[in-house]
C-alpha positions, 0 to 999 in steps of 0.5 A: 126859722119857725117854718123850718123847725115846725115840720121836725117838731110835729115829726117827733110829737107823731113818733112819740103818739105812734111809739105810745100807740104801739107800746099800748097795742104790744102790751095788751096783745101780750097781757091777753094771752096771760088772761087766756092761760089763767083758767088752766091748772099746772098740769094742763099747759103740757097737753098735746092729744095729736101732733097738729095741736100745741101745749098751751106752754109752747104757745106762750113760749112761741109768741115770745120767740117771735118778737125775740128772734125778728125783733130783739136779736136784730134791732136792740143793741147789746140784747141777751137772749133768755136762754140759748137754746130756745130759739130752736125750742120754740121756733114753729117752722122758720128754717132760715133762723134755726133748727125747729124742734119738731112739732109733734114731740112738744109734749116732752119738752117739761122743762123749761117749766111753765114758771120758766116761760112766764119769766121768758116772757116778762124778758121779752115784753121788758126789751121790747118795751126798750126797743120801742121807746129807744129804737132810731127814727132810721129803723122805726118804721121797720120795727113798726110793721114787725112789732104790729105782725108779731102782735097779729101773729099773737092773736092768732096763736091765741086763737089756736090756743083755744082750739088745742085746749078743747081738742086736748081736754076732748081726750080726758074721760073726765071731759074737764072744762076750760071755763065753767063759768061760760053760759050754757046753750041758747034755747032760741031758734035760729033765723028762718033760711033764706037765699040772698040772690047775687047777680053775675059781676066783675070786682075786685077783691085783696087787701088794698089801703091803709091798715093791717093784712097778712101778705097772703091777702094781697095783691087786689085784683079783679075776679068774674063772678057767676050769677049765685044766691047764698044762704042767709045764715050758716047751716045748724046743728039741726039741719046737719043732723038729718044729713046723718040721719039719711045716712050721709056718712054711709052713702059714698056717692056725695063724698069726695074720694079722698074724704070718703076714704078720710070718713072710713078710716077715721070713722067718722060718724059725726062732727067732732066732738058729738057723742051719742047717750040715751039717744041724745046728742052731746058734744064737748064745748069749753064749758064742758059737756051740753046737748046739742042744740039743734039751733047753734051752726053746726061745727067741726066738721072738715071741708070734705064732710061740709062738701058731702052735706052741701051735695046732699042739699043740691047745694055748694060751697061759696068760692071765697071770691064770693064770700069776700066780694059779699063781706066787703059789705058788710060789718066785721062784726058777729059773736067773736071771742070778745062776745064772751060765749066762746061757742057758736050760737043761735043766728038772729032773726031779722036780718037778710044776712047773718052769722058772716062773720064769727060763730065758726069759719066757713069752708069755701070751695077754693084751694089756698094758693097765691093771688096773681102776683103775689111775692112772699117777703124776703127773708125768714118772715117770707115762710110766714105763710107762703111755702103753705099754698098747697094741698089746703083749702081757705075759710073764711069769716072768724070764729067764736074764738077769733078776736074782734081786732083780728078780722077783716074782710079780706082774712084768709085762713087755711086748713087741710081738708080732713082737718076737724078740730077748727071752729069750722063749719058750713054755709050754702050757695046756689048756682042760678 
């Protein structure tokens, strides 16, 4: 009888650790979105500069209906929804489970109030807690792996949050900062440029193993790469400015024909958020205006300005078949948002790689589209992210507003090409 029971009991003692490890990992995903909010002012959370970007409210508001509408409505008996007509309010783009409102129009939506969305998503958090401690072993594993997307889904809406509140405040002649106690800009130079030498192999690259991943990174698979040398850290400010002291942005011949015509209609003269004073450099940071430091990766620029600078080098862009086969060796590490400067710095001396992960996500010369394959999950969680492969290209790496749990070798984000407003920017490679 002691070697039949043991196996149920050791059984109920794992759900239970799991159950309180998830519980844990839920509550601090949710109570960290709340720390990035606090800096904002009542006015700031309806703010919406373009239609690409959301008001902070929406943000916190979205999070919840997630865990709401794949969590709560599905699995926890008897559950109330908060309000009814949220779940089109704030659905994103699932049209299996509603009628979305429409994202360029967010700005409108006044009410429900920000207090109103806070008490939305004390709701939530309190039934989600009850689900995870009441939910039947028959359905745990499922609500397991939806709970764990929908704190990964967080993180990256915090992420966005971060980049939309620069881009809004970016339009205010007053140039508000989000936080005036972040530090200002490093007056150390950057690492020497360098080029680490690749030879030509077979590997394999895609999610594989235990932990998390987004459906998009898989399946493994084995890809040929060329014999290439990469550059030892990311492209600065520096650099980038003698490519529009050549008169990068006026020469067509090392644009793209759809970023030529990107650069000329939206007179593009410069990376986003750089303004010329006196005949200095400045450019918009969450910490308000600085000078540009000719040491710090340059950032938001769009694939096709990261793409004319590269041809103006004699240089490329990396495939991301090169950068992750590169990243598999190396830590998942960098200035991410945990480092607190939420801004790209200076790259350390030193190292014979630097800046891969974190600072700002870097381009790659591969468009987004499905691995050899791949299947999008059934159902509305199947939108998540594969009725996106087209017309956008991958980055690679995080950013200095990506947090730390959130990166991976194998992470693919994905923007259009004229898209700016990102932490993106540039690193080169060669052919040999």
């Amino acid at each position: 009888m002691r070697t039949r029971t043991a196996g149920p009991r050791n059984l109920r003692r794992q759900s239970s650790t799991e159950r309180n490890a998830l519980t844990e990992h839920y509550r601090r995903v949710r109570r960290m979105s709340e720390v990035l909010a606090h800096p904002l002012k009542p006015d700031d959370y309806g703010l919406q500069a373009m239609a690409e970007v959301s008001p902070a409210k929406w943000h916190l508001a979205h999070t919840s209906w997630f865990f709401e509408t794949f969590l709560l409505a599905p699995f926890l008996p008897y559950y109330r929804a908060f309000h009814p007509q949220f779940g089109d309010l704030f659905n994103s783009y699932y049209n299996e489970v509603g009628a979305p409102f429409p994202r360029p129009r967010r700005a409108l939506l006044s009410r429900p109030t920000t207090e109103e969305v806070y008490r939305y998503r004390a709701h939530v958090d309190a039934a989600i807690i009850s689900l995870l401690t009441t939910v039947e072993e028959d359905h745990w594993r499922e609500v397991e792996s939806r709970t764990t997307l929908g704190c990964h889904h967080e993180e990256q809406h915090q992420e966005l949050f971060l980049t939309d509140i620069l881009y809004n405040f970016s339009h205010n002649p007053v140039r508000p900062a989000y936080r005036d106690d972040l530090g200002r800009a490093t007056t150390s130079r950057a690492a020497p440029l360098s080029w680490l030498e690749r030879p030509e192999a077979e590997t394999e690259i895609g999610h594989h193993g235990s932990g998390f991943a987004f459906d998009n990174e898989s399946p493994r698979h084995r890809v040929r790469l060329a014999a290439h040398a990469v550059a030892s850290r990311l492209v600065t400010n520096g650099e980038y400015l003698e490519f529009i002291e050549a008169q990068g942005y006026a020469r067509a011949k090392y644009w793209l024909s759809d970023g030529w015509q990107a650069a000329q209609e939206r007179q593009w003269f410069a990376p986003l958020y750089w303004e010329k004073h006196d005949q200095q450099w400045w450019t918009f940071t969450l910490g308000g205006m600085r000078p540009v430091n000719a040491n710090e990766p340059v950032c938001h620029v769009s694939y096709y300005e990261a793409d004319a600078y590269a041809r103006w080098t004699g240089k490329r862009l990396l495939t991301e078949a090169e950068w992750e086969a590169l990243a598999q060796t190396q830590p998942a590490d960098g200035n991410l948002r945990d480092e607190g400067h939420l801004h790209p710095i200076p790259a350390p001396s030193g190292a014979p790689l630097a800046q891969l992960y974190g600072d700002v996500w870097e381009w790659t010369a591969s468009n987004y589209s499905a691995y050899p394959g791949y299947r999008p999950a059934p159902g509305a969680l199947g939108e998540y992210n594969g009725k996106f492969m087209i017309n956008q290209m991958v980055l690679r790496g995080g950013s200095c507003v990506t947090p730390a749990a959130h990166m991976r070798a194998t992470y693919r984000n994905f923007f259009y090409p004229g898209d700016r407003w990102q932490f993106s920017g540039i690193r080169l490679a060669e052919d040999r």
